[in-house]
C-alpha angles and dihedrals in degrees: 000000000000089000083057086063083047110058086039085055099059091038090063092045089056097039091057105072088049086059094049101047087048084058087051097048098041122071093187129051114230125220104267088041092066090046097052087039083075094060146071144171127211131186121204137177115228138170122228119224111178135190126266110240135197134190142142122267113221108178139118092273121122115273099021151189100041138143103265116197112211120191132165122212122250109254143176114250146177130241132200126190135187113187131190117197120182095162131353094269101027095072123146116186135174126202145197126186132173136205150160117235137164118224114206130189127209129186119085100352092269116208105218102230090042108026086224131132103283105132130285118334110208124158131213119221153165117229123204126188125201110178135163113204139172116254126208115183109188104217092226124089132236116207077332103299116119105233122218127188113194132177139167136120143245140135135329111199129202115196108176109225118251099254109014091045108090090241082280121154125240135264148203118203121183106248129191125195149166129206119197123192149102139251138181138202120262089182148352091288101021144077148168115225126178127185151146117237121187126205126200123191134136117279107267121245102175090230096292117144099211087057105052124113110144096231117148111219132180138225120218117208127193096198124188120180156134137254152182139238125215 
């Protein structure tokens, strides 16, 4: 997946110049000019840092109920942003950001088919978020960077690797966030942009009984990038 970012990445660095040279060579916006003028995509790396949660299990499993810990580990990730403006406070964006976390679960060394005492159980998965937000760009500057506020909500997906993922299924939880920062041109298609997000869902379970406390968590992402105008 990352690769995929990538190869997007250098497409829009050569695409660019071709923009701008169309601008240079054509006194008059067409149509379709003045309605990509209002875009951009940005693509940023970020790293993911969740909350630990904790909540009693209460299923049919062996040894139950008792207090579960669940924690995921901190990861490097990848964000990509695609961002409509039609005026400093009407915005629309959609994102999509990737990582690779393991969840890890404490409390009496659950085995994941019995939920009975057989060593540390910890999951590897991929998350996946896909999430539609409100944008608001205040047309005044701060120090020179131009701020931005978003917020919106969508799905977070878990999808346990193939060998690392303890054979679990994988799950979709709603997910709501917001992502505060600034950016600021540094020519006529580009721009820097930094920023903190933070996603809130429930704590996956993957439909597992003996993992299952209810808890909502949140993932805080730093987030620093690049993007193009359009």
């Amino acid at each position: 997946m990352p690769k995929r970012f990538a190869t997007l990445l250098i497409a829009l660095l050569s695409l660019s110049p071709a923009f701008s040279h169309a601008q240079d060579t054509q006194p008059t916006a067409t149509r379709a000019s003045k309605f990509f003028s209002h875009f951009d995509l940005g693509i940023s790396g970020t790293t993911f840092f969740t909350k630990d949660v904790s909540g009693t299990v209460t299923s049919n499993a062996p040894n139950v109920p008792y207090n579960l810990t669940q924690s995921a580990s901190s990861a490097a990730g990848v964000l990509a942003t695609i961002r409509a403006q039609k005026s400093p406070y009407k915005g629309l964006e959609f994102n999509y950001s990737y990582g690779r976390v393991t969840q890890s679960y404490t409390c009496c060394n659950l085995n994941a088919s019995t939920g009975a005492n057989n060593g540390p159980f910890a999951s590897q998965t991929t998350a996946s978020e896909y999430t539609f937000g409100y944008l608001v760009r205040p047309p005044h500057p701060i120090f020179g960077m131009q701020p931005f506020i978003s917020g919106g909500a969508g799905v977070y997906a878990f999808s346990p690797t193939k060998f690392g993922g303890q054979s679990l299924q994988p799950q979709a939880r709603m997910a709501y966030y917001y992502h505060v920062g600034g950016e600021k041109m540094f020519s006529q298609s580009f721009g820097f942009r930094f920023g903190v997000r933070q996603l809130f869902y429930k704590a996956p379970d993957f439909d597992q009984n003996y993992l299952r406390i209810k808890k909502t968590t949140f993932t805080t992402e730093p987030e620093v990038g690049i993007f193009v105008h359009f």
